[in-house]
C-alpha positions as CSV (number, residue, x, y, z in Angstrom):
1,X,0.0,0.0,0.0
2,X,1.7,3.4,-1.3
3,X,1.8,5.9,1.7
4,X,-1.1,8.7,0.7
5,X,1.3,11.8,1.4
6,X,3.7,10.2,-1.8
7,X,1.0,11.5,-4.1
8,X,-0.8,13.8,-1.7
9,X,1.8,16.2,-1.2
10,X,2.3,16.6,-4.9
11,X,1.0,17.5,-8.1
12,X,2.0,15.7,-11.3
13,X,1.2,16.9,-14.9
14,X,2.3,14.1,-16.7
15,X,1.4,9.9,-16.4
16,X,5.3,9.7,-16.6
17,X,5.8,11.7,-14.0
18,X,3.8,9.6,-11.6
19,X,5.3,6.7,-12.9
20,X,9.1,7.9,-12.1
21,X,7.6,9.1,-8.7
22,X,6.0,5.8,-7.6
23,X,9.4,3.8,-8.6
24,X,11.6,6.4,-6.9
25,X,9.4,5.6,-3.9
26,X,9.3,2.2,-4.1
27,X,12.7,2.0,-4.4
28,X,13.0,4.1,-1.8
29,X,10.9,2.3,0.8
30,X,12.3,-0.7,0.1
31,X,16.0,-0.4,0.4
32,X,16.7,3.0,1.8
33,X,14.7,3.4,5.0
34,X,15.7,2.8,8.2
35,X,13.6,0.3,9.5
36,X,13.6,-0.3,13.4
37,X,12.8,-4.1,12.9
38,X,16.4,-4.2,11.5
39,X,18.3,-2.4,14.4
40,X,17.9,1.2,13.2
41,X,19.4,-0.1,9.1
42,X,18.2,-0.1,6.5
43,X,17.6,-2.8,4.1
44,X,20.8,-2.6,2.1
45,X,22.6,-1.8,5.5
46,X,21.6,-4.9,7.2
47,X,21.9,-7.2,4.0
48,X,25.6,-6.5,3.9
49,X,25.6,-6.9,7.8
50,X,24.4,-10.2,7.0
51,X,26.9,-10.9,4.4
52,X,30.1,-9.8,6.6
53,X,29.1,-11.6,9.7
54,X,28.1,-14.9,7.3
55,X,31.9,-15.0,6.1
């Protein structure tokens, strides 16, 4: 479910503008933000934690 105040808090003239927005989000919200689940890293962060402590 896409967070309302992605689209809410902006104004977009152009379908391809919307689209760029939603993947920059997505992307975003998937891999960038700190999530407190994963000890305050984010996703990329603790994937590589995962990785160095595995070796």
């Amino acid at each position: 479910m896409m967070k309302s105040e992605m689209y809410y808090l902006n104004k977009f003239n152009t379908y391809e503008e919307l689209e760029a927005a939603i993947i920059e989000y997505v992307e975003y919200y998937n891999n960038h933000r700190y999530q407190k689940r994963l000890n305050c890293m984010t996703p990329l962060e603790y994937r590589q934690y995962l990785l160095l402590s595995a070796a």
